[in-house]
LUMFITI-685090 format. One record per residue (C-alpha): y, x, z. Coordinates in steps of 0.02 Angstrom, whole numbers, plus 50000, padded with zeros to 5 digits. Layout:
BEGIN
ATOM      y      x      z
ATOM      Y      X      Z
...
//
This chain:
BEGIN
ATOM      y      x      z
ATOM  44435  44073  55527
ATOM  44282  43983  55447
ATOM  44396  43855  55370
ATOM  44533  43995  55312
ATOM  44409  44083  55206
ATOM  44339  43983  55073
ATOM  44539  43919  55056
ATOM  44575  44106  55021
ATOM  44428  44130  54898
ATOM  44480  43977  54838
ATOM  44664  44064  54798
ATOM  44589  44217  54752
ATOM  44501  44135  54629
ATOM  44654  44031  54583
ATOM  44754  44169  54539
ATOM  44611  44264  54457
ATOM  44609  44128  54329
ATOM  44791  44127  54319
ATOM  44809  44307  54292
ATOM  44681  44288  54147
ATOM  44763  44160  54073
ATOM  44929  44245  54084
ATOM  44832  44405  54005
ATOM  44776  44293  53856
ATOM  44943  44233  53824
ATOM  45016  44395  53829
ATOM  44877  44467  53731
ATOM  44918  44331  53607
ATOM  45093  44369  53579
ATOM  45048  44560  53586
ATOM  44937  44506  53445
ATOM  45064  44397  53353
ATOM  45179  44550  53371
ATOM  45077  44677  53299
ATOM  45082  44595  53149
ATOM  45282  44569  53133
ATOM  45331  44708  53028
ATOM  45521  44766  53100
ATOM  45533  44926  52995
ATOM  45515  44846  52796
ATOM  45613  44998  52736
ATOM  45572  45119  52650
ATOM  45382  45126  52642
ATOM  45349  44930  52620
ATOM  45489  44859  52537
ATOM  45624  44936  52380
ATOM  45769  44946  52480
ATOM  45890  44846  52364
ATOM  46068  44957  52380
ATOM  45959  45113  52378
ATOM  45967  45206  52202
ATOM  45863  45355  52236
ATOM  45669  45365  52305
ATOM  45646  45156  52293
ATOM  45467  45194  52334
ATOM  45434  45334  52422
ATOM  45259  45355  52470
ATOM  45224  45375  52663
ATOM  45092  45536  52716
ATOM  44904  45516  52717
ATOM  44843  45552  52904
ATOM  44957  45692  52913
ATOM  44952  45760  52729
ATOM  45070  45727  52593
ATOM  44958  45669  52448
ATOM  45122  45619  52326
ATOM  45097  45729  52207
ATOM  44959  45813  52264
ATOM  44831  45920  52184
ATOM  44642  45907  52159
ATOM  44631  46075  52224
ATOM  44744  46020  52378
ATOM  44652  45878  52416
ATOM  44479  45974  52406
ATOM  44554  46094  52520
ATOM  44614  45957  52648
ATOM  44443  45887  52648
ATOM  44366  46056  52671
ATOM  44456  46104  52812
ATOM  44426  45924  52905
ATOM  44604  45863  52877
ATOM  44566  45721  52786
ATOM  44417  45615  52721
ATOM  44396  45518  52557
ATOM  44364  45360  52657
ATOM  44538  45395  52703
ATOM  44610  45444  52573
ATOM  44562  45293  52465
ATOM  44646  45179  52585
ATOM  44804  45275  52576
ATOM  44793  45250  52399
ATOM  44766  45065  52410
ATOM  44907  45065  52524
ATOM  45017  45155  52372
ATOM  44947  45019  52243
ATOM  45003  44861  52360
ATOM  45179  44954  52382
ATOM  45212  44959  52185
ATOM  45067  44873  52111
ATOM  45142  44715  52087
ATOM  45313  44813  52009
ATOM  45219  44903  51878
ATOM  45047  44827  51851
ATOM  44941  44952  51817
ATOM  44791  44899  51910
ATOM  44690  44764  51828
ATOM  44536  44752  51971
ATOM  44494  44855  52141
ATOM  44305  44912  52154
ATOM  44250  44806  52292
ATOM  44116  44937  52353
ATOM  44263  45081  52361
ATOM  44242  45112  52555
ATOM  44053  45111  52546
ATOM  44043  45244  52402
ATOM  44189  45342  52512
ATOM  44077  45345  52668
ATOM  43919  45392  52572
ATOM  44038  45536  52496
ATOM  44092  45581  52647
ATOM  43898  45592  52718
ATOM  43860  45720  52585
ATOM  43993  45829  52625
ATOM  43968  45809  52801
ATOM  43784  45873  52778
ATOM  43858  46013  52668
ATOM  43852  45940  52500
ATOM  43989  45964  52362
ATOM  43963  45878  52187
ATOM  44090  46009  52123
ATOM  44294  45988  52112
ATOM  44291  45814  52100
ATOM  44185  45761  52230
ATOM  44277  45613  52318
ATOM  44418  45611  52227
ATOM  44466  45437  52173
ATOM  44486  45380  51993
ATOM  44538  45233  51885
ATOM  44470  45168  51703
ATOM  44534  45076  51573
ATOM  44470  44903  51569
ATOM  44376  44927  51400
ATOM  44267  45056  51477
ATOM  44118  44996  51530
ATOM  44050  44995  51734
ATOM  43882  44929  51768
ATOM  43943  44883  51955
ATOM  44047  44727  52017
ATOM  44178  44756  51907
ATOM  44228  44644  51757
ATOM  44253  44734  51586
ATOM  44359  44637  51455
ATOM  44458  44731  51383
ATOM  44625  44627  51467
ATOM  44554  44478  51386
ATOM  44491  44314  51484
ATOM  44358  44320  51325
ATOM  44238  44412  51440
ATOM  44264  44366  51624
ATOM  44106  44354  51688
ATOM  44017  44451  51548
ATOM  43877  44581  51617
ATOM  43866  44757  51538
ATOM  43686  44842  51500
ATOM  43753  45001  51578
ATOM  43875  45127  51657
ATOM  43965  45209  51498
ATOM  43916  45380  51481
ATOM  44071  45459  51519
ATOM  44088  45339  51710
ATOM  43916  45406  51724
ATOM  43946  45589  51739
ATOM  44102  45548  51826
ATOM  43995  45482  51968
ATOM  43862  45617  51968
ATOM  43995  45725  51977
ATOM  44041  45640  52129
ATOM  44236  45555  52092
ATOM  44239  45385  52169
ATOM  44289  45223  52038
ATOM  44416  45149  52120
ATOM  44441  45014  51984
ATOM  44506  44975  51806
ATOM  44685  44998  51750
ATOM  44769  44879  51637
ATOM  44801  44892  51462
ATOM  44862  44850  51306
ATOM  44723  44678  51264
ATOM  44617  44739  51161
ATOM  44690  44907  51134
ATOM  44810  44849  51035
ATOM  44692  44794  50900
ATOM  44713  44605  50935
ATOM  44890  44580  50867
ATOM  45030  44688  50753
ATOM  45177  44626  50838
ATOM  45139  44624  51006
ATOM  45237  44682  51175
ATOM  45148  44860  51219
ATOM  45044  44856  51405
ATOM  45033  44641  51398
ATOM  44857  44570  51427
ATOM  44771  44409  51473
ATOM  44711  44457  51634
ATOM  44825  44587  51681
ATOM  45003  44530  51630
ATOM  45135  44646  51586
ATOM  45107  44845  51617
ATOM  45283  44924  51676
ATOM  45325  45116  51675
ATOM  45410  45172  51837
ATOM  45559  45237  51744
ATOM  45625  45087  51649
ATOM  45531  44916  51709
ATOM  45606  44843  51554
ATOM  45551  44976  51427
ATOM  45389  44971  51323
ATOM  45260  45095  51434
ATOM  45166  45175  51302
ATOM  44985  45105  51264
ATOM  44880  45041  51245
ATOM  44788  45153  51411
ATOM  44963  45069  51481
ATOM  44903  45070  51651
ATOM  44795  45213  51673
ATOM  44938  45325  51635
ATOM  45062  45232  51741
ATOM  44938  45228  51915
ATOM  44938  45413  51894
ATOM  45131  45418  51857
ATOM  45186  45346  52008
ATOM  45047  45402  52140
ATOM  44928  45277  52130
ATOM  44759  45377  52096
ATOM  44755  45538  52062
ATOM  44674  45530  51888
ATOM  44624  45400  51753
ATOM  44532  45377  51604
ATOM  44585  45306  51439
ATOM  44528  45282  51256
ATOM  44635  45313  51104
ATOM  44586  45259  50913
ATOM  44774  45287  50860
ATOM  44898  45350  51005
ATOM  44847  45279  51149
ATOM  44810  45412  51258
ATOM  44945  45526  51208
ATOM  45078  45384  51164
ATOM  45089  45311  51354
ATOM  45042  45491  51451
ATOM  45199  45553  51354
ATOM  45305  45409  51412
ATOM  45249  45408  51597
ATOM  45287  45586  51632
ATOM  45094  45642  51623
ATOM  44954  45758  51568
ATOM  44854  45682  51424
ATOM  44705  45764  51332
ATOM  44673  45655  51178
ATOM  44489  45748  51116
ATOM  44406  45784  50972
ATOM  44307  45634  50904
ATOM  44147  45677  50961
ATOM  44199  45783  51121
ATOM  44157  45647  51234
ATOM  44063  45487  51203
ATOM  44111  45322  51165
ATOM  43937  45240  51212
ATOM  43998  45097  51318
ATOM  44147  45087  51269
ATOM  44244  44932  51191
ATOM  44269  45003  51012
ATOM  44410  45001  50869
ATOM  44350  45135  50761
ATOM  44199  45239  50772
ATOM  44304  45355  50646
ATOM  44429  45373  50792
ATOM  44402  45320  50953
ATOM  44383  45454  51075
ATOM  44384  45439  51281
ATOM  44548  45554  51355
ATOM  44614  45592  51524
ATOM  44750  45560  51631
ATOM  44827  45671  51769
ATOM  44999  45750  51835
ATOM  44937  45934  51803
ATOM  44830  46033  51660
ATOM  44705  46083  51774
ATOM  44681  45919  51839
ATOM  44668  45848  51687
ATOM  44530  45988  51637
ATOM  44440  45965  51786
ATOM  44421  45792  51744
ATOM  44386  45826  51542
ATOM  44257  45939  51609
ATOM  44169  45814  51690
ATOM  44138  45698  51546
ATOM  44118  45798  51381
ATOM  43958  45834  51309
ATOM  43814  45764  51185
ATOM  43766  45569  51213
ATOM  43605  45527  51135
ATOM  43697  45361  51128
ATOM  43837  45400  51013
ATOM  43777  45513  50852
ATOM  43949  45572  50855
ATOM  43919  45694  50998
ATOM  43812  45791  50903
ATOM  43942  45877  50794
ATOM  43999  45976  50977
ATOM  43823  46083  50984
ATOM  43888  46257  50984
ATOM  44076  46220  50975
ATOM  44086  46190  51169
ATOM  44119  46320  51329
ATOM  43966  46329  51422
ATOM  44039  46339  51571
ATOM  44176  46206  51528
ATOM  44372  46210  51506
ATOM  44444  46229  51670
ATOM  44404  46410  51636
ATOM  44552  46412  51520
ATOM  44685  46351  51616
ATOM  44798  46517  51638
ATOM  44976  46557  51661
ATOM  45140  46583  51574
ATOM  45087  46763  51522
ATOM  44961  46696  51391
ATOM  45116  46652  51290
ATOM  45154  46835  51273
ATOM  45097  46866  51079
ATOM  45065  46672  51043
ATOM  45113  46603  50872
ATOM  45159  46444  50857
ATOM  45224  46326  50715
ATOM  45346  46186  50714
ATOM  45307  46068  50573
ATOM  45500  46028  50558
ATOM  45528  45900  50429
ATOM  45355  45828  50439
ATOM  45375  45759  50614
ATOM  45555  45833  50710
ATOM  45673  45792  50586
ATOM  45601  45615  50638
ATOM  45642  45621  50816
ATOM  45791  45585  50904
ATOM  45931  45719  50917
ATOM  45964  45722  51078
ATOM  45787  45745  51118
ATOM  45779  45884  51002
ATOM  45888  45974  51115
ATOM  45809  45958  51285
ATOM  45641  46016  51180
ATOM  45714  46153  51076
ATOM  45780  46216  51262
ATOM  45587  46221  51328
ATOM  45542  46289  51157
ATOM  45661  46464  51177
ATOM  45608  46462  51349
ATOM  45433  46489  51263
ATOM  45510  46601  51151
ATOM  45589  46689  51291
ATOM  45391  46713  51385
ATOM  45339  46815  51236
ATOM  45277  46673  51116
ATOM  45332  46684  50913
ATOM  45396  46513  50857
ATOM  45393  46481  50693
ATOM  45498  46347  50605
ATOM  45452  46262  50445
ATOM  45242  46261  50471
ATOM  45233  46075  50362
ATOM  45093  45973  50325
ATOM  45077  46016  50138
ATOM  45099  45812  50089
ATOM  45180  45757  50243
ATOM  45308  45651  50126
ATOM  45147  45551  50072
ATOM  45064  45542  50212
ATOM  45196  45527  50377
ATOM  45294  45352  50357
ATOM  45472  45402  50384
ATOM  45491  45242  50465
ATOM  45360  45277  50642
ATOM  45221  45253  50680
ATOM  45125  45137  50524
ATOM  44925  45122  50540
ATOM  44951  45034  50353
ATOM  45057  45151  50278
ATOM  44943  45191  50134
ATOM  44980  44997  50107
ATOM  45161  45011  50123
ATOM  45147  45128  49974
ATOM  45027  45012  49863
ATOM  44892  45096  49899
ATOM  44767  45005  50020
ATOM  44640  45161  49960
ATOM  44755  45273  50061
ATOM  44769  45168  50220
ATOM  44684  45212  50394
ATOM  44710  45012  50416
ATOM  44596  44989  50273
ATOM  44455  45080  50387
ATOM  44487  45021  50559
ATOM  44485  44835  50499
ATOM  44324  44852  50441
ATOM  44250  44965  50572
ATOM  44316  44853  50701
ATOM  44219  44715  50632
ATOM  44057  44784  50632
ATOM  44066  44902  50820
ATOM  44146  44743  50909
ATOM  43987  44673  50847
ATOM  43880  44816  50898
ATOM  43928  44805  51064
ATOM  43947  44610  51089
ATOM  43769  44617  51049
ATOM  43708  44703  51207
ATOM  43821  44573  51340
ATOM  43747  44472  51434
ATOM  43808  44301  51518
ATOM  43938  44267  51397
ATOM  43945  44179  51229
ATOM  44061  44279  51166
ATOM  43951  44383  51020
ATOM  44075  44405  50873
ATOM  44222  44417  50815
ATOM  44228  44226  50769
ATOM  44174  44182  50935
ATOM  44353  44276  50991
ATOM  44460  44227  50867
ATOM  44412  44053  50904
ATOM  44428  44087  51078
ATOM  44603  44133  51097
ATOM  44659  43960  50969
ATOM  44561  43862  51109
ATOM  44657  43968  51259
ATOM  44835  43947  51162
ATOM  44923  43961  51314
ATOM  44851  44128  51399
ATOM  44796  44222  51248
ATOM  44917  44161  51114
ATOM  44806  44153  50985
ATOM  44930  44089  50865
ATOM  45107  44138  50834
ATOM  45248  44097  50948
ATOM  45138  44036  51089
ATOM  45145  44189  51200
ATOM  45306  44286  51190
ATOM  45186  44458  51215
ATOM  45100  44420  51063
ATOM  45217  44398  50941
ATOM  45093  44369  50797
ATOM  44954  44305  50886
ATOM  44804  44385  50828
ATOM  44829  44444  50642
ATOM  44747  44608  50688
ATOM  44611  44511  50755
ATOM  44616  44391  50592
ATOM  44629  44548  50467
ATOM  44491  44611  50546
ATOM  44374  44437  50515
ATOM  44450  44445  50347
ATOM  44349  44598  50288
ATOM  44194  44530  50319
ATOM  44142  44701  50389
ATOM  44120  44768  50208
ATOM  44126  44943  50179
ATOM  44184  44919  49996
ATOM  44252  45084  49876
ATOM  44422  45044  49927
ATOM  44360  45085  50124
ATOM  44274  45246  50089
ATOM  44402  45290  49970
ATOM  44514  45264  50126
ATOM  44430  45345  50235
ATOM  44414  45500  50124
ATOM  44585  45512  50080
ATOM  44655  45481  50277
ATOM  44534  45615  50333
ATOM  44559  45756  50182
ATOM  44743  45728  50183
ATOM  44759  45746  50382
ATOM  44615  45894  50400
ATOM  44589  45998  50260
ATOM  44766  45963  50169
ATOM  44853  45928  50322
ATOM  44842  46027  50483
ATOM  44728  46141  50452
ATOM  44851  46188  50302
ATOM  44975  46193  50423
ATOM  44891  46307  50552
ATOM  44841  46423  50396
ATOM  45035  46452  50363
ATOM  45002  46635  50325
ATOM  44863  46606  50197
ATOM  44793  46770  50264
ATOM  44670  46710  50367
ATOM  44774  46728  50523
ATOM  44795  46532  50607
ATOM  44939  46494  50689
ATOM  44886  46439  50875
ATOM  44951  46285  50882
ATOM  45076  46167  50820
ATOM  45224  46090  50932
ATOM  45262  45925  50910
ATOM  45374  45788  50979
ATOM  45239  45650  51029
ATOM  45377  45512  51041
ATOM  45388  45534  50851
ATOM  45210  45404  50839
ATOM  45178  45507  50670
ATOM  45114  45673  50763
ATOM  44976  45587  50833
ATOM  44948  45453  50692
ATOM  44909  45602  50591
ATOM  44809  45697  50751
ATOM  44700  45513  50744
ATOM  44648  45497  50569
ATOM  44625  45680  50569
ATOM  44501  45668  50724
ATOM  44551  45831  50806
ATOM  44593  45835  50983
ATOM  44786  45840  51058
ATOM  44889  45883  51206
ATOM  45029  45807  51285
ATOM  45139  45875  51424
ATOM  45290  45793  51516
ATOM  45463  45880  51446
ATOM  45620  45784  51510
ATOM  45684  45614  51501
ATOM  45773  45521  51384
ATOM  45957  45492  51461
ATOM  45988  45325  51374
ATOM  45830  45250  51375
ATOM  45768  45339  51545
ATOM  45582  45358  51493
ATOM  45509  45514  51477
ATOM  45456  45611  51334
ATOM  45315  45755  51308
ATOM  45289  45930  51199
ATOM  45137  45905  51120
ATOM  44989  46029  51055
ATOM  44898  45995  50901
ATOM  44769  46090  50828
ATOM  44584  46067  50735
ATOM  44418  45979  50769
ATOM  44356  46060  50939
ATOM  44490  46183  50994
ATOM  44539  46107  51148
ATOM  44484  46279  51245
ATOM  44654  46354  51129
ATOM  44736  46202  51163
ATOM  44724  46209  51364
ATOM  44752  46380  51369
ATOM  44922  46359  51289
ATOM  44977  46178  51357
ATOM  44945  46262  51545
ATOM  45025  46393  51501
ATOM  45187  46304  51438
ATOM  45166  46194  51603
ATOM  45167  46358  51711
ATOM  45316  46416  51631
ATOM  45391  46257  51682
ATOM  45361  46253  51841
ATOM  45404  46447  51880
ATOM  45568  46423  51774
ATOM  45641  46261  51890
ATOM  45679  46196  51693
ATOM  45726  45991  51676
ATOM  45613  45999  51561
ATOM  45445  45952  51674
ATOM  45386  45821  51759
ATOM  45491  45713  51859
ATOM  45463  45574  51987
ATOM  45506  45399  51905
ATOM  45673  45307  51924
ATOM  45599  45142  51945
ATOM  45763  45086  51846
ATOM  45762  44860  51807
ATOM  45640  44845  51954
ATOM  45691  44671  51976
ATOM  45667  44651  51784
ATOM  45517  44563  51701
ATOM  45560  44525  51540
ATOM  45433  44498  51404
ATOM  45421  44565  51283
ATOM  45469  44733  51317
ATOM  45625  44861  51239
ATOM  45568  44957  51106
ATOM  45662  45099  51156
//
């Protein structure tokens, strides 16, 4: 017995070490096998005979956050059904399913999950910033964050560059408790780098794609701020427009896009074009959200004298207050500025819109035909969308070109001057940059099939020396009379009784509407309203009105949008197509 028992701890111990090692091997391959992914359809992979829902997005712990509301998602969170440390990962998950389709984010915030949890610590301990409070957003990459993100402006001119500060507008956005996610992709340099260029290409972020044709020009140049909202990604971005770009790619990605008035919502920290024009807009799939988020970031900035003009033209207790229903069209007045802008557009997309338009008429609304810009024939190029149209006409004294060149000179300077770690401090230093980077930033014709010109917008801007001569202030004075005073304002004063009309409708794929809207300053609205059946992109029903009437504005644009949605009309929002998702030619259709 003595000598039987250490032979049978012996085997004990034997097969002890054997059933661990079996255990470790199994555990390996259990290991190995949680990683094999036998189900690539439809959440992970475009299913390639499939021609409807490519990329359909899977449910976030339970909820369905496609299309989903900020209200919804507040609620969720209330009620313990979901967290914003979860929901940013479901987003992340939604930008690695499509991301590399569409391109529309440039850089993830590599803090995101830390910011989530201390978000989701204040509401645990009963804390709520207000509507937006852990809701994930995404900024163009020429607004400035004074975190571990670059900001270049799509350009490999300033990797690496640090920023003195938050801009004002990403610093209300995180007192008010939304979570940067990242920066979108864009347009480089906002589209002031180059004339002939392919719209959404930059440096760093490569080629921008809407969801409903991969092989159409997006919009820009906030290119990928309006497509991450389009297709899921985040639920709201910001963008900047000088000339378009807000309205121009929200229109074309089947969004919400608030262009303001100059001066609504600081620019301090932001990359510049024009201090004449640039404004900071917003991105989302509904009015309200889109409100919410405008209500969050206007206001006067001690940094930008611009703000200043707002005192006493603002809500006190914001915007959102404004969103209504289809019943405020009941009585409405509204003017369609015919041959100044629709007789531009295409016919077939006259139709769809003159359908939504006697829907309107059908709600209550009085739509009046005819409502012109006194000298639209001088003033809107019957040709699109022409920032040197004055020029085209032989008169550089009538050109908004004339001013941006200039003012682009001196604010790129302006804020070059307050980088640090780079070398980068003038326009010089980036001309001369992109001729020594040829190959990535085409800095001469014909290198880079995105930038067709190279950098003549760059080099017309070196050109004027920064000079504000008497053929730039005649400029400016004659863009800004002959689009305010003479222009819409004339417009909205079509009864010359003192009774305004309460907005214009406009087609916003007709570049003209908001080329006008731009030199004018004064704010505009664009709301999805069908899709093109050749081209497949969508198109919007815009809102235009004067300096600081946004409150009219969103009263009337969520109104429209409520009407929309109550009718079942085609002409709303739909999901994208994702039609030429294999595609990736450069440059893009202009189509």
């Amino acid at each position: 017995m003595s000598a039987f028992r250490p032979l049978v701890i012996a085997t004990i111990l034997q097969l002890a070490v054997c059933s661990l090692q079996q255990q470790a091997v199994n555990g390996t391959n259990d290991l190995a096998m949680s990683q094999v992914l036998d189900t690539p359809f439809p959440y992970y992979f475009p299913e390639h005979n499939r021609t409807t829902s490519l990329f359909p997005m899977e449910m976030c712990n339970g909820v369905t956050l496609e299309e989903a509301t900020i209200d919804q998602l507040q609620d969720y969170m209330s009620n313990g059904k979901l967290t914003t440390s979860q929901l940013v990962m479901c987003y992340l998950q939604r930008q690695y399913q499509t991301d590399g389709y569409v391109d529309a984010v440039l850089q993830i915030n590599p803090d995101f999950m830390s910011i989530a949890a201390t978000l989701d610590a204040e509401r645990a301990a009963g804390k709520v910033r207000g509507p937006l409070h852990g809701i994930p957003f995404l900024i163009k990459d020429n607004i400035a964050s004074k975190d571990k993100l670059e900001t270049t402006a799509g350009s490999w001119a300033l990797i690496g560059s640090v920023v003195p500060r938050d801009a004002h507008v990403v610093s209300m956005l995180r007192e008010a408790g939304a979570l940067l996610m990242g920066k979108a992709t864009l347009s480089e340099w906002a589209d002031m780098r180059s004339n002939n260029y392919s719209e959404g290409y930059s440096a760093r972020g490569g080629q921008a794609r809407s969801a409903y044709n991969l092989t159409v020009n997006p919009g820009g140049s906030s290119s990928g701020s309006a497509i991450a909202v389009s297709v899921n990604q985040i639920m709201f971005a910001l963008g900047t427009e000088t000339d378009g770009s807000v309205i121009n790619p929200a229109e074309r990605n089947a969004v919400v896009g608030i262009k303001p008035t100059v001066g609504l919502t600081s620019r301090a920290g932001v990359i510049p074009e024009s201090a004449h024009q640039d404004t900071v807009g917003t991105f989302a799939r509904t009015v309200r959200d889109a409100v919410y988020v405008l209500d969050s970031i206007y206001g006067p900035d001690s940094r930008d004298n611009y703000t200043a003009a707002q005192f006493g033209k603002t809500p006190a207790d914001g915007y959102v207050q404004y969103v209504t229903n289809k019943s405020a069209l009941n009585g409405a007045v509204f003017g369609l500025p015919w041959q100044s802008f629709w007789a531009l557009n295409d016919p077939a997309q006259n139709e769809q819109l003159v359908a939504l338009i006697r829907l309107i008429e059908n709600a209550g609304a009085i739509v009046i035909n005819g409502t012109e810009l006194p000298d639209y024939q001088t003033i809107v190029s019957p040709d699109g969308w022409n920032w040197d149209y004055g020029t085209t006409r032989g008169f550089a004294n009538e050109s908004e070109y004339t001013v941006v060149k200039v003012d682009f000179f001196n604010n790129i300077a302006a804020y070059l001057s307050e980088l640090e770690n780079t070398n980068i401090k003038s326009l010089a230093d980036l001309v001369q940059y992109n001729i020594n980077n040829l190959g990535s930033e085409g800095g001469a014709p014909g290198i880079n099939p995105a930038f067709g010109s190279g950098q003549d917008g760059f080099i017309a801007s070196l050109a004027t020396g920064g000079i504000m001569n008497v053929t730039y202030w005649q400029a400016l004075d004659f863009c800004q009379r002959s689009t305010r005073e003479d222009g819409i304002d004339a417009a909205l004063n079509y009864f010359n009784n003192g009774t305004k009309l309460d907005a214009l409708l406009v087609p916003p794929d007709v570049g003209q509407t908001y080329q006008i809207a731009a030199q004018a300053g004064y704010p505009m609205i664009t709301i999805p309203a069908g899709v093109n059946a050749v081209s497949l992109m969508p198109f919007g029903l815009a809102l235009m009105n004067t300096a600081f009437s946004e409150a009219t504005l969103i009263t009337y644009a969520s109104a429209i949008e409520d009407l929309q949605f109550s009718s079942g009309t085609m002409q709303q929002r739909t999901l994208p197509s994702w039609s030429g998702y294999l595609d990736r030619n450069i440059p893009l259709i202009n189509a």
